[in-house]
C-alpha positions as CSV (number, residue, x, y, z in Angstrom):
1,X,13.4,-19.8,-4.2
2,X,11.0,-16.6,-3.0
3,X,9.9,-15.5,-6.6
4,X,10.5,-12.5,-7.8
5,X,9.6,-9.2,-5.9
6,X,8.4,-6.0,-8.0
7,X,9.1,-2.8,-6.0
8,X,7.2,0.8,-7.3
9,X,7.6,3.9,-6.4
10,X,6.7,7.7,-8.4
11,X,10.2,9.2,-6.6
12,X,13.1,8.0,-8.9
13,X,15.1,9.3,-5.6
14,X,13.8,5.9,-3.9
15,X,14.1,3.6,-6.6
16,X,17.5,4.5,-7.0
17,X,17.9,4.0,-2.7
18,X,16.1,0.5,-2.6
19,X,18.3,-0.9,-5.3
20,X,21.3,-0.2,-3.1
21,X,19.8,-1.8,-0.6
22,X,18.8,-4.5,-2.1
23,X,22.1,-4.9,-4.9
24,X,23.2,-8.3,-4.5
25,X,19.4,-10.0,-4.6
26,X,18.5,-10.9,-7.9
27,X,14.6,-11.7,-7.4
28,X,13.8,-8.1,-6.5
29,X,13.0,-5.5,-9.9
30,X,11.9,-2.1,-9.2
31,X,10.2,0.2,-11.3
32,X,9.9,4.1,-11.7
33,X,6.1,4.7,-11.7
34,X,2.7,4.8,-10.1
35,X,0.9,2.0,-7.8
36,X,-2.5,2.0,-10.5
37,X,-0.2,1.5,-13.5
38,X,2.4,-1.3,-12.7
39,X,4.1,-2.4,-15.4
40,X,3.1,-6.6,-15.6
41,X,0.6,-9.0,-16.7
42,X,-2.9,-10.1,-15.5
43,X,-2.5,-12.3,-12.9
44,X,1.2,-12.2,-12.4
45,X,1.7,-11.5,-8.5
46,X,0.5,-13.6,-5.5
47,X,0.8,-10.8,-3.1
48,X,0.7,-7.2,-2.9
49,X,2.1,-5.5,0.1
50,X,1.4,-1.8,0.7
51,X,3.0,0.4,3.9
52,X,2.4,4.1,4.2
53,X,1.0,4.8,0.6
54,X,-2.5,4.6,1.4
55,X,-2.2,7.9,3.1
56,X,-1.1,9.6,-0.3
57,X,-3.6,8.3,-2.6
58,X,-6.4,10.7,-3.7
59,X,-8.7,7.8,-5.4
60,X,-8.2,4.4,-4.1
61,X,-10.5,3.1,-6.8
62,X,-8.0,2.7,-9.9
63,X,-5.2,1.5,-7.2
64,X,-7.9,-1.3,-6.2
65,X,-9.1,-1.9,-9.5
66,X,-5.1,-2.6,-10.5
67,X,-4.7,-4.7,-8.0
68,X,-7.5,-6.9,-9.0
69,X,-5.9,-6.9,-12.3
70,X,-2.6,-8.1,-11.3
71,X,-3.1,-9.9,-8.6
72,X,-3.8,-14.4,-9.4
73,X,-7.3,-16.0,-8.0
74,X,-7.1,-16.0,-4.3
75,X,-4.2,-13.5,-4.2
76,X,-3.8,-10.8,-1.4
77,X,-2.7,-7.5,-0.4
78,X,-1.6,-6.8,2.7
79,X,-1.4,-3.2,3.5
80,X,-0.5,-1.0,6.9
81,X,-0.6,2.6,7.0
82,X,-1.4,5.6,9.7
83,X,-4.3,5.1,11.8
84,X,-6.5,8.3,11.0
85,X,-8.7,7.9,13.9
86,X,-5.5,9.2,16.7
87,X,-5.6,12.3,17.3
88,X,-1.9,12.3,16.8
89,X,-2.2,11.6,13.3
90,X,-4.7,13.7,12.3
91,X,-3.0,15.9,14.0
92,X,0.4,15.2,11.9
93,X,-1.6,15.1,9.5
94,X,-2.9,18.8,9.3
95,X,0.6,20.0,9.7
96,X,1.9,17.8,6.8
97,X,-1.1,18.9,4.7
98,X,0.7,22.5,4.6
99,X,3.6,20.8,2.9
100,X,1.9,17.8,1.2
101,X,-1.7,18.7,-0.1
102,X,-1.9,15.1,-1.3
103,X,-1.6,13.7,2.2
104,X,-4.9,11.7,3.4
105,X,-4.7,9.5,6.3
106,X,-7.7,6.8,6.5
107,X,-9.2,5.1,9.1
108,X,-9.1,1.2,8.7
109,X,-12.6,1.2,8.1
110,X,-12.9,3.7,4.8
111,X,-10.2,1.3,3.3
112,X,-12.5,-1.7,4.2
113,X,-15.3,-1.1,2.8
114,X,-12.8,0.3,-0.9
115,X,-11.8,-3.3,-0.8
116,X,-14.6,-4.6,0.2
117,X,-16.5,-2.6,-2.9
118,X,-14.1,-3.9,-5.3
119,X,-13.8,-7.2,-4.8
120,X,-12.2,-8.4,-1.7
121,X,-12.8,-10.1,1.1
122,X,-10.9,-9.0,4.5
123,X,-9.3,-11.8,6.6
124,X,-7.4,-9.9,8.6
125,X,-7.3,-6.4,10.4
126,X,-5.8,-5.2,13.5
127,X,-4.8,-2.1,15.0
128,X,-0.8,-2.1,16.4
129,X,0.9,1.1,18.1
130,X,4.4,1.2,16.8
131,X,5.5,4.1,19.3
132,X,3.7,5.5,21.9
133,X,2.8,8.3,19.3
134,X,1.9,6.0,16.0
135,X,-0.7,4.2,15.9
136,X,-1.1,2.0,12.4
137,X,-4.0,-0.3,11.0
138,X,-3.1,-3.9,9.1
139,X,-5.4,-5.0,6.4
140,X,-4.9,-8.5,5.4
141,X,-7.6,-9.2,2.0
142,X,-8.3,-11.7,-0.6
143,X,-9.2,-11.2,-4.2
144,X,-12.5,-12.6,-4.3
């Protein structure tokens, strides 16, 4: 048995496409709504696992501080996004901006020292090119 999985996104659009993907497995629930307001208890998740939402959060201070909330003693998040530091990205970035104001690629190291100034302790980061053209960071932290 895995446990159960808790997916969340704003976009009822991809709740509605994840669910059928995922319609014969009974341990995943997903919920319409944001990633600083999940709907479940204190200390309720081992993990959280985070991949390309970093880059459209304003404020990652309530998202951290949720996290910390729901995730148990010694829990982590792992998270992956778009490395801000290419010039490819920032790039992309500036022509996305045009369309999505909300769009804010990081560098590895602003979303180290977040974590780090809420609570958690990195154990893991690396830097992967998934293309020739997109370059990503992995965080890997524990609640402290």
């Amino acid at each position: 048995n895995w446990g159960q999985v808790v997916g969340v996104d704003l976009s009822e659009k991809m709740i509605e496409e994840a669910r059928k993907r995922f319609i014969d497995r009974r341990n995943i629930v997903f919920q319409k709504g944001s990633v600083s307001q999940v709907q479940s208890r204190d200390r309720s998740f081992d993990l959280v696992v985070c991949c390309n939402v970093i880059s459209h959060l304003g404020d990652l201070a309530p998202v951290l501080r949720e996290w910390r909330r729901l995730l148990k003693q010694d829990g982590e998040v792992a998270l992956l996004d778009w490395d801000q530091r290419s010039f490819k990205v920032r790039l992309a970035n500036r022509l996305v901006q045009f369309k999505l104001p909300s769009q804010h690629a990081r560098s590895s190291d602003e979303v180290i020292l977040a974590l780090q100034n809420h609570g958690f302790v990195i154990s893991q980061t690396k830097n992967v090119n998934i293309s020739p053209f997109w370059p990503v960071w992995i965080i890997v932290a524990k609640k402290n």
